[in-house]
C-alpha positions in Angstrom: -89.4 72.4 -132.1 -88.8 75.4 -129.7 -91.9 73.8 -127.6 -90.1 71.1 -126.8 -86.3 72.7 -127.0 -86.4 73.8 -122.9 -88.0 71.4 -120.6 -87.2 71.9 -117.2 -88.5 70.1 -114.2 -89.8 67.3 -115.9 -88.9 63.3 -115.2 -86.7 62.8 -117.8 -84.7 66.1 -117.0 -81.3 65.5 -115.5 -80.2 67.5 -112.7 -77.9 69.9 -114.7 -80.5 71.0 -116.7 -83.2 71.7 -114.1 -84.0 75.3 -113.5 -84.5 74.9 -109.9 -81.7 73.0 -108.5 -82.8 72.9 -104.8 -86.2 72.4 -103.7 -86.9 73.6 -100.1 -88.9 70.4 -98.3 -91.7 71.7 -96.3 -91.3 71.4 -92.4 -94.4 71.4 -89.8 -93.2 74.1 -87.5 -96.1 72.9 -85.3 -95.0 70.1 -84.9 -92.4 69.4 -82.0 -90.2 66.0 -81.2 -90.8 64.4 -77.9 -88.8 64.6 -75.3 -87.5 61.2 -74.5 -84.6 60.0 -71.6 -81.7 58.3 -72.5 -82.2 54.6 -71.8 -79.0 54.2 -69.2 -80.5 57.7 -67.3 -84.1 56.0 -67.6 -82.8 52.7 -65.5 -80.9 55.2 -62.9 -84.3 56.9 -62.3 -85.7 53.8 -61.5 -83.6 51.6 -59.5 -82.6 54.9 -57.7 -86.4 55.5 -57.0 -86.6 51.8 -56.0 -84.0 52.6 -53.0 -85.5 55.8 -51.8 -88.4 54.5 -51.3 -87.0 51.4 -49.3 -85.2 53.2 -47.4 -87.8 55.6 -46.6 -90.3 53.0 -46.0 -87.9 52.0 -42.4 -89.0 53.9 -39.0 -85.4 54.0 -37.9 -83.8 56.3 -40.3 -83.4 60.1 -40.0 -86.0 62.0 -42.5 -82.7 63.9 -44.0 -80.8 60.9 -44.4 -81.5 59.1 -47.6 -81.3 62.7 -49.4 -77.8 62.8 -47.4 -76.6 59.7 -47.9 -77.3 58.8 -51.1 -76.2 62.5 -52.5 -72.9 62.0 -50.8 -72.1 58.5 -52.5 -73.4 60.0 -55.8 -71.3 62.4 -55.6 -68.0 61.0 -54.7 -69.2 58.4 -57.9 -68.8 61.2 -60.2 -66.3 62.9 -59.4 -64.2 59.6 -59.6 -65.7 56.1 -61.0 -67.8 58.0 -63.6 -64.7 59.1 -65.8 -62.7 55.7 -66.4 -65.4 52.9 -65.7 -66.4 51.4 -69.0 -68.8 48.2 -69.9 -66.4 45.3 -69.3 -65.8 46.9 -65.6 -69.6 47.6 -65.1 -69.4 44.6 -62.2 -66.5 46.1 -60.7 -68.0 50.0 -60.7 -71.2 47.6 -59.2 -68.9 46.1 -56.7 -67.7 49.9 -55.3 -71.1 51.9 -55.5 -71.9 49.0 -52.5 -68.9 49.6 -50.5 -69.2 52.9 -50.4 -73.0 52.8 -49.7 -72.0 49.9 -47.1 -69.4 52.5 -45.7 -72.2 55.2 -45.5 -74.3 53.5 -43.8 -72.5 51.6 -41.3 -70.4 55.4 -40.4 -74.3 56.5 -40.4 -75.6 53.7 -37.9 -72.6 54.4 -35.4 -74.2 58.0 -35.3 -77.7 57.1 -34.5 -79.1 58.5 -38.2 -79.9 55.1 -40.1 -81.2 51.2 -38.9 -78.3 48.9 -39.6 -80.2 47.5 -43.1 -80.0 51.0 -44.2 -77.2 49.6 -46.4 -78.1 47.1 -48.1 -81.6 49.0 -49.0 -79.6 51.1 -51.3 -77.9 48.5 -54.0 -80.7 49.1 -56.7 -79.1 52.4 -56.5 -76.1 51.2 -56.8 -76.9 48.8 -59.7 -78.2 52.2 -61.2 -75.0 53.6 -61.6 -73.9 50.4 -62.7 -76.1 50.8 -65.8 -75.0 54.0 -66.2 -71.6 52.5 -67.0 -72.8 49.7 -69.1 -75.4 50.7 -71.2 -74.1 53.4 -73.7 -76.4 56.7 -74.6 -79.4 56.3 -77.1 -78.0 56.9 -80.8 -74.5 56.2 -79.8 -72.0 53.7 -81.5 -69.7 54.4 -78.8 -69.6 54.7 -75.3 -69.6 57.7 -73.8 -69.6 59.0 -70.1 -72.4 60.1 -68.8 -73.3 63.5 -68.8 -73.5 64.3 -65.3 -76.5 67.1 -65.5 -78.7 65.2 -68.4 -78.2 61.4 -67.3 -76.9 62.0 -63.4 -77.9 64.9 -61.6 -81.6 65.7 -62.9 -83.1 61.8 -62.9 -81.6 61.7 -59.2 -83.0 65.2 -58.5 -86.4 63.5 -59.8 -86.1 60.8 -58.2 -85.5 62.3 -55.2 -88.7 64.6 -54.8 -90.8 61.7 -56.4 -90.0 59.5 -53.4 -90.4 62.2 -50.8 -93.8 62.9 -52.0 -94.4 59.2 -51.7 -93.2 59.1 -48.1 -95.6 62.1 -47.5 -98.1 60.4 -48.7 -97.9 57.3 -47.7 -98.2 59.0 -43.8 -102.1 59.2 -44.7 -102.0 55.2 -44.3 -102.1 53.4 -40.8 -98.2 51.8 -42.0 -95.6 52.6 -44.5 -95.0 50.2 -47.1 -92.9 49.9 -50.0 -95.2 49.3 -52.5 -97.6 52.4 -51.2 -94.5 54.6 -51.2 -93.9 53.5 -54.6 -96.9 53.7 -56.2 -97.4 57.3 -54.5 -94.0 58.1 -56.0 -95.2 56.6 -59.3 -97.9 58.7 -59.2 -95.7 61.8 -59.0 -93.7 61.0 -62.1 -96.6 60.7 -64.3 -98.2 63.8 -63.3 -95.3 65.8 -63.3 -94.3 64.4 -66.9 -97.8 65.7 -68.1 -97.3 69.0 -66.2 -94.1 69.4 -67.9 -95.2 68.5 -71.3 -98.4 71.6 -70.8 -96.5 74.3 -69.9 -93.2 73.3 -72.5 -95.6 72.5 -75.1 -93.2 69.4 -76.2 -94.1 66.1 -74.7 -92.2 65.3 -71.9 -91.6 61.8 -70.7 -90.0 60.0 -67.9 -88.6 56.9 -69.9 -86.4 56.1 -73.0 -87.9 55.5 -76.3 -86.1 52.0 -76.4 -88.2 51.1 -73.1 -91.4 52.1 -75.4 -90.4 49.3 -78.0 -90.8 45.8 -78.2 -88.8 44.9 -81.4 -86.7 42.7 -79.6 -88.9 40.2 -78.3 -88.0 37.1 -79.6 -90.2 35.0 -81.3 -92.2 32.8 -79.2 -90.5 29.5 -79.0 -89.7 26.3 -77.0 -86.4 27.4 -76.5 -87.3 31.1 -74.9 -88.9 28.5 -72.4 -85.6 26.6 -72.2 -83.7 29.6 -71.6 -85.9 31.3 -68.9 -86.2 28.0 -66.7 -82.0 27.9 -67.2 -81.6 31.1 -65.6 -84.6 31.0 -62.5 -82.4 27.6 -61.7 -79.0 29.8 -61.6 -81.1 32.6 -59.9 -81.8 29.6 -57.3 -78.1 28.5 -57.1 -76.8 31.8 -56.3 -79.6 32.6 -53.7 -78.8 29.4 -52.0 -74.9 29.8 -51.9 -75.6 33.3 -50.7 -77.8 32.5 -47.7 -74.6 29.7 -47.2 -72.6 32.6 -46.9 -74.5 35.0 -44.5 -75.6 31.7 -41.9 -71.6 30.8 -41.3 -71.0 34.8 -41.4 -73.3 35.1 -38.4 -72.1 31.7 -37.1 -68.2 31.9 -37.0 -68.2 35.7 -36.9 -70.7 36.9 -35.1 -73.9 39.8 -35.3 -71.4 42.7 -35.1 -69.2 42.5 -37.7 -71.1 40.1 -39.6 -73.4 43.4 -40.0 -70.3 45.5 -41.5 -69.6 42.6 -44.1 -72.3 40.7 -44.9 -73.7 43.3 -47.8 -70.4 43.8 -49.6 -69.6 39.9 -49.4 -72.9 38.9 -50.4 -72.6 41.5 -53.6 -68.8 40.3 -54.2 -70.2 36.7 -54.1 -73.2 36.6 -56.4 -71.0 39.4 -58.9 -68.2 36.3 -59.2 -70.9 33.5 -59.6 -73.4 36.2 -62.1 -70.3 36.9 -64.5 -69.1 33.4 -64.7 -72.3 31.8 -65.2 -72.4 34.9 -67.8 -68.6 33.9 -69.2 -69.3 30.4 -69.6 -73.1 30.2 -71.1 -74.2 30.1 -74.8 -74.6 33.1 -76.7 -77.9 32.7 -77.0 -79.2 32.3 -73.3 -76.8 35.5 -72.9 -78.6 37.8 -74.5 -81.7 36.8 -74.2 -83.9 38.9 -72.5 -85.7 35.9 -71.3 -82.3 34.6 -70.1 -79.1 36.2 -68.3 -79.1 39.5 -70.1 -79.8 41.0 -66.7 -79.2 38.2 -64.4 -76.5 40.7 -62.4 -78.9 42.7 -61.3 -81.8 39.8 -60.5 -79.1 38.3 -57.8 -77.8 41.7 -56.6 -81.4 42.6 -55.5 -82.5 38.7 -54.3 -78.6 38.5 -52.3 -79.4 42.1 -50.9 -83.0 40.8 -50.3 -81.1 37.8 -47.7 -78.8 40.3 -46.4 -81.9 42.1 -45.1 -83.2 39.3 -43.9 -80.0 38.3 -41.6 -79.7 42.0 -40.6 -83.0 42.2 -39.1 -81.7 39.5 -36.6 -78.3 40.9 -35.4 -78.6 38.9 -31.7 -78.8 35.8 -32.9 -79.0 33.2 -36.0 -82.2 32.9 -37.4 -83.9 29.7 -37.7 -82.4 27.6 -40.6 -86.6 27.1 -40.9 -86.7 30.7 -41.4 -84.2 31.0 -43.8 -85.1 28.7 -45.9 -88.7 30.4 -46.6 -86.9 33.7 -47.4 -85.1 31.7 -49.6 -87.8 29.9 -51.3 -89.9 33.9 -51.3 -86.8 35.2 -52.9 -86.7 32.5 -56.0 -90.2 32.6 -56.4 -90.6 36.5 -56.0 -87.5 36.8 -59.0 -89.6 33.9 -61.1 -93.0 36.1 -60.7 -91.3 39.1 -61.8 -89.1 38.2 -64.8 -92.3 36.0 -65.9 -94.8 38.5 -66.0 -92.4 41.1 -67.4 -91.9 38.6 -70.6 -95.8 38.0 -70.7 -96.8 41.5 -70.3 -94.5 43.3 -72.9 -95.5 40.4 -75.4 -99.0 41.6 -74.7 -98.8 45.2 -74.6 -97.6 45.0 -78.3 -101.7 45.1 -79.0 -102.3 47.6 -76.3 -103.3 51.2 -76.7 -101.5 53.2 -73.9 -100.9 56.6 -72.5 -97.7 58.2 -73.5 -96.9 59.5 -69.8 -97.8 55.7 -68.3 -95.8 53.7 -71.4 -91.9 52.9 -70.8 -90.6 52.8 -67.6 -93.5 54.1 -65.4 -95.7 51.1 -66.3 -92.5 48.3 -65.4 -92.2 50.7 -61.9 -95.9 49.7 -61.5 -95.7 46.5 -61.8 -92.6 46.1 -59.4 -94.7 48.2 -56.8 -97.8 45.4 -57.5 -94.8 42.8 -56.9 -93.6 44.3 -53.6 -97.1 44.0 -52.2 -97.3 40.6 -52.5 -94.2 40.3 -51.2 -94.8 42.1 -48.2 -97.8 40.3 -47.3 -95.7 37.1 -47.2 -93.3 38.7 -44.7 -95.7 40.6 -42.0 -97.7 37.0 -42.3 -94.8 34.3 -42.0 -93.3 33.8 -38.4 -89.9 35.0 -37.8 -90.1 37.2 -41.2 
C-alpha cells in the first residue's frame, strides 16, 4: 500500500497535495515581440506625410517652410488642444488644426515664404491630429491623450525626413509630382523600417497591428453595396454644396479675401453637413467601413481638393465649365479610392505579404497610384 500511499504530480492529484506547487513555463528568450505603432500615431504618419509631400510638390514655397510651418502649428496643438480634446469634439479639434494652418499660411504668403494654396495643402495634417483625438491607443478601454514623444513627436519627425527625401528625389525627374514625391517617401519608410528592425534585432514597423488585420470586413452582402453607393451620393452632395460655397465666395466677395476664408469655410461647411449626415443615419451605414465611418475625412480632403482649385484662380471666377469637371474628378477620384480600398483589403486576406510593406505603407501606395491618375486629369483638362 505504501506504493500507492504518496502520489504526487499525477492527474488525479489536487493541488494541495502536489510536491511542486509552481511550475516555471518555459519562455523563448530568442524570441522578440514586434514592434508595432499605435493605430491613432499610424494615421498621423500618414495624412501628415500626405501634406508634406503636397506641399512640397508646389514651386512657390520656401524649402524651410513646410518643416516651419507645420512644426509651429504642431506645436501650439500640443501644448493646448491635445490635453482637453476628446472623441465627441474630434470635429471641432478638426475645425482649429485648419485655422490655425489657414492662419499660418496666409501670415506666411504676406511674407513671400508660401503660394497662397499653401493652406489648404495641409488639412490631411490636420485631419491627422484629428485622429489623434478620436481614435483611442491600441489596448486601451479608455481614452487617453496622446503621448506626445511615442504617438506625436517621432511619427512627425518620420514623417518629416521621409518627405524630404522624396522631394530630393523627386528633383532627378523633369517635374515634381505628388504621387513621385510620395512614392519616393514611401520608399524611405520601408527601408528605414527594415534598417531599424537589423540593427535593433526586433522587427520594426511603420503601421499598427490593427491596420495588418482584416477581421472587420463585413461579410460580403447586398447591403455593403447599399451602403457604399449611400455614402459616394452624400460625398457628391457635400462636394456640390461646397463648390456652391467657394463660386459666390469669389463672386460677392472677391479673390482677396475670398483667399483668407474660403479653406476654413469650406472645412466648417462639409464638418456641419459630415456630422449631421453622421447624427441622423442608421447604425449600420455608420459604422460601416464601407459607409460613413470615415466620411469626415473623405469631404475634408475632396472640399480642400475645390478650395485648391478656386485658389489657383485668385483674379477671376473660373469657368462654371471648369468647376463642374473638378467637381465631377473629385466624386469620382473619392469613389475610386474608397472602392478599391474595400476590394483590395477583401483580397489581401489570401495574400502573402512583406511585413515592412503590410499596414499602412501598402494603403500609402495605393493613394500615391490614385494621385497619378489624378494628376494626369488636371495637367490634361483646360483651365485645370
Amino acid at each position: 500500500m505504501g506504493l500507492f500511499s504518496n502520489k504526487y504530480n499525477t492527474p488525479f492529484d489536487n493541488e494541495d497535495m502536489r510536491r511542486v506547487r509552481h511550475v516555471t513555463k518555459p519562455q523563448a528568450t530568442h524570441i522578440k515581440a514586434t514592434g508595432y505603432m499605435s493605430t491613432r500615431s499610424a494615421l498621423f504618419l500618414g495624412y501628415a506625410l500626405i501634406s508634406l509631400c503636397m506641399v512640397y510638390s508646389t514651386g512657390n514655397n520656401a524649402i524651410w517652410w513646410p518643416a516651419a510651418c507645420s512644426a509651429a502649428v504642431l506645436l501650439v496643438w500640443s501644448l493646448t488642444l491635445r490635453f482637453f480634446m476628446r472623441p465627441k469634439l474630434s470635429a471641432l479639434s478638426f475645425i482649429l488644426t485648419a485655422l490655425l494652418f489657414t492662419a499660418a499660411a496666409e501670415a506666411s504668403y504676406r511674407m513671400g515664404w508660401c503660394s497662397p494654396a499653401a493652406g489648404a495643402l495641409f488639412i490631411p495634417m490636420a485631419i491627422s491630429m484629428m485622429s489623434l483625438s478620436r481614435f483611442k491607443a491600441d489596448d486601451e478601454d479608455d481614452f487617453s491623450v496622446p503621448d506626445f514623444t511615442d504617438e506625436v513627436f517621432k511619427p512627425y519627425f518620420l514623417a518629416l525626413l521621409a518627405s524630404s527625401f522624396g522631394f530630393l528625389a523627386s528633383g532627378l525627374f523633369e517635374k515634381r509630382y505628388i504621387f513621385t514625391i510620395l512614392l519616393a517617401a514611401i520608399a524611405f519608410l520601408i527601408l528605414f523600417s527594415w534598417g531599424l528592425s537589423k540593427i535593433s534585432g526586433t522587427p520594426k514597423l511603420i503601421t499598427s497591428r490593427s491596420l495588418t488585420e482584416f477581421w472587420d470586413i463585413p461579410v460580403a452582402d447586398f447591403q455593403e453595396v447599399r451602403r457604399f453607393a449611400f455614402s459616394r451620393a452624400a460625398f457628391a452632395i457635400v462636394m456640390l454644396v461646397i463648390a456652391s460655397l467657394l463660386f459666390a465666395l469669389w463672386v460677392l466677395v472677391g479673390g482677396s479675401y475670398a483667399r483668407m476664408i474660403s479653406v476654413p469655410a469650406a472645412a466648417l461647411v462639409q464638418t456641419l453637413i459630415s456630422v449631421s449626415l453622421l447624427s441622423f443615419a442608421r447604425s449600420g451605414i455608420r459604422k460601416s467601413i464601407f459607409g460613413l465611418r470615415y466620411f469626415v475625412s473623405e469631404t475634408a480632403i475632396g472640399a480642400q481638393f475645390l478650395a485648391v482649385f478656386f485658389l489657383a484662380h485668385q483674379d477671376h471666377v473660373p469657368a462654371v465649365f471648369t468647376i463642374i469637371i473638378a467637381v465631377v474628378l473629385a466624386i469620382l477620384t473619392d469613389t475610386m479610392l474608397t472602392g478599391l480600398l474595400s476590394v483590395i483589403r477583401r483580397r489581401l486576406i489570401f495574400v502573402t505579404k512583406s511585413r515592412f510593406l503590410d499596414g499602412l505603407p501598402f494603403y500609402l501606395i495605393l493613394t500615391a497610384l490614385i494621385c497619378m491618375i489624378v494628376e494626369t486629369c488636371l495637367y490634361s483638362l483646360t483651365g485645370l
